[in-house]
C-alpha positions in Angstrom: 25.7 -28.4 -8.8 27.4 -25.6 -6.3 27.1 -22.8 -9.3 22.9 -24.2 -9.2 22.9 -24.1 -5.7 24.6 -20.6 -5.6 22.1 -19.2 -8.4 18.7 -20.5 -6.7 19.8 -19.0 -3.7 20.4 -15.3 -4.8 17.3 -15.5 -7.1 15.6 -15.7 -3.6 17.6 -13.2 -2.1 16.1 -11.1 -5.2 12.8 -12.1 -5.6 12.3 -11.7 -1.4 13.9 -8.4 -1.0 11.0 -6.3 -1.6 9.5 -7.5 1.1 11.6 -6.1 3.4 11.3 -3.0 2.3 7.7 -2.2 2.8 6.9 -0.1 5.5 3.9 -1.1 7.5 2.4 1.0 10.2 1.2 -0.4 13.4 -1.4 1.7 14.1 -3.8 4.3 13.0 -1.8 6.6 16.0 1.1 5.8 14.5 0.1 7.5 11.2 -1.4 9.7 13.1 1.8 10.9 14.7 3.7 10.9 11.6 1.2 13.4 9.8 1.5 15.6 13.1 4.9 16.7 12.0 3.6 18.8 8.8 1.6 22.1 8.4 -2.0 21.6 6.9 -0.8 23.1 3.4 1.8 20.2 3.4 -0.9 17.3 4.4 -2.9 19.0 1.4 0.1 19.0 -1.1 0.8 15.2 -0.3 -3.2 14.2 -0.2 -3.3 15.8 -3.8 -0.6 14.1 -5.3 -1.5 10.5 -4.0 -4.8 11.5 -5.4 -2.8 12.7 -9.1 -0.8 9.5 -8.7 -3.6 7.1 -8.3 -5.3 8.5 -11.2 -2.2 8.5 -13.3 -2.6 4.3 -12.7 
């Protein structure tokens, strides 16, 4: 019953734990902020490759 109990409980741990680890922003100046920090060529480089990774599927 204990080894059960045990083996439920970190399959939740496991299954949950993504969830955690998704990072949400609060704001659209919050993003905003964050993409202030690199050079135009860089916000470029990263739009293209979300754009190459989204086709990719």
């Amino acid at each position: 019953m204990l080894k059960r109990f045990f083996f439920v409980l970190i399959m939740w741990v496991v299954a949950l734990s993504p969830l955690s680890a998704q990072t949400t922003y609060g704001t659209v100046a919050d993003l905003e902020e964050q993409w202030k920090e690199y050079t135009s060529y860089q916000k470029e480089e990263l739009s293209s490759f979300c754009d190459f990774l989204f086709e990719q599927g």
